[in-house]
C-alpha positions in Angstrom: 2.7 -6.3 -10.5 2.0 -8.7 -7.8 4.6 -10.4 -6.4 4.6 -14.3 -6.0 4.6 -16.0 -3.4 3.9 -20.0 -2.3 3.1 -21.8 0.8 3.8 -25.6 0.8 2.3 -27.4 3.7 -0.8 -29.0 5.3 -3.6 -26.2 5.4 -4.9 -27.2 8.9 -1.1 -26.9 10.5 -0.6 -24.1 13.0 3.0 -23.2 11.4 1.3 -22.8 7.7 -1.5 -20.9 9.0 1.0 -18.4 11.1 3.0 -18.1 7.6 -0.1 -16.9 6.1 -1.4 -14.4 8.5 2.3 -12.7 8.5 2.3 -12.8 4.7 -1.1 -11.9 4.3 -0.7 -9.2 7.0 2.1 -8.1 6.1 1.6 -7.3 2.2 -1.5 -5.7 3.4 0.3 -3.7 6.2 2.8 -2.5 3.3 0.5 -2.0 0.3 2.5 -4.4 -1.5 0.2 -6.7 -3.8 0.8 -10.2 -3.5 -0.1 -13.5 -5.5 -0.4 -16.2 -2.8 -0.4 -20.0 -4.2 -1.0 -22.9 -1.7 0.3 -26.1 -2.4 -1.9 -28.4 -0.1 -2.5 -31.5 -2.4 -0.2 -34.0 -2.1 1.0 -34.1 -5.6 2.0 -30.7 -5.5 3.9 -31.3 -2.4 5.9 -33.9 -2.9 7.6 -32.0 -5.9 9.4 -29.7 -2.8 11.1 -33.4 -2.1 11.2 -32.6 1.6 9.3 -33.8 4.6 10.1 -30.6 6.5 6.9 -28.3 6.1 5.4 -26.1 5.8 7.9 -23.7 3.1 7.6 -20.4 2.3 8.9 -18.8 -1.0 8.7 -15.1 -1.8 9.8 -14.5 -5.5 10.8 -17.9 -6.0 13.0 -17.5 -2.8 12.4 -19.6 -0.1 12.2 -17.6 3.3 11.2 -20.5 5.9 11.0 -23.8 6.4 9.6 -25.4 9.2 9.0 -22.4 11.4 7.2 -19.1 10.2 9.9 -16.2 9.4 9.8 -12.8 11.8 7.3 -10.0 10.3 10.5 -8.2 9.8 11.7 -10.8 7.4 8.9 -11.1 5.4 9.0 -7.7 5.2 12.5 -7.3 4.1 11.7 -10.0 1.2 8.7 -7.8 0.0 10.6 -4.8 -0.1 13.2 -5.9 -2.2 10.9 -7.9 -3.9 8.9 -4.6 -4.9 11.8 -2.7 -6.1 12.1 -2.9 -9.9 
């Protein structure tokens, strides 16, 4: 089962594009399947009811804000996000 996991920001930010590679690179890196949903519209940002992007949740956790998490985090999340 893919785990979920959400990027709120502006698409054509530098810190929300670094989030992704890790997370894309990551998951990949550990076979771990992923479900990525990006919340770029405004609508769907301004439910976070913060001004501090972009966020990053994995599994409903968030695991940055701001400034893109070490590969080792991420890594950490999704591994304990993978075990049943």
């Amino acid at each position: 089962m893919a785990i979920r996991v959400t990027l709120v920001g502006g698409e054509t930010c530098h810190r929300y594009k670094l989030m992704r590679e890790i997370v894309l690179e990551e998951s990949a890196r550990l076979g771990v399947p992923i479900q990525l949903i990006e919340e770029n519209e405004v609508q769907g940002i301004l439910k976070y009811n913060t001004v501090n992007l972009p966020l990053l949740f994995i599994g409903g956790e968030k695991v940055a804000q701001c400034n893109a998490p070490s590969r080792a985090d991420v890594e950490k999340c999704l591994r304990a996000m993978r075990q049943p």
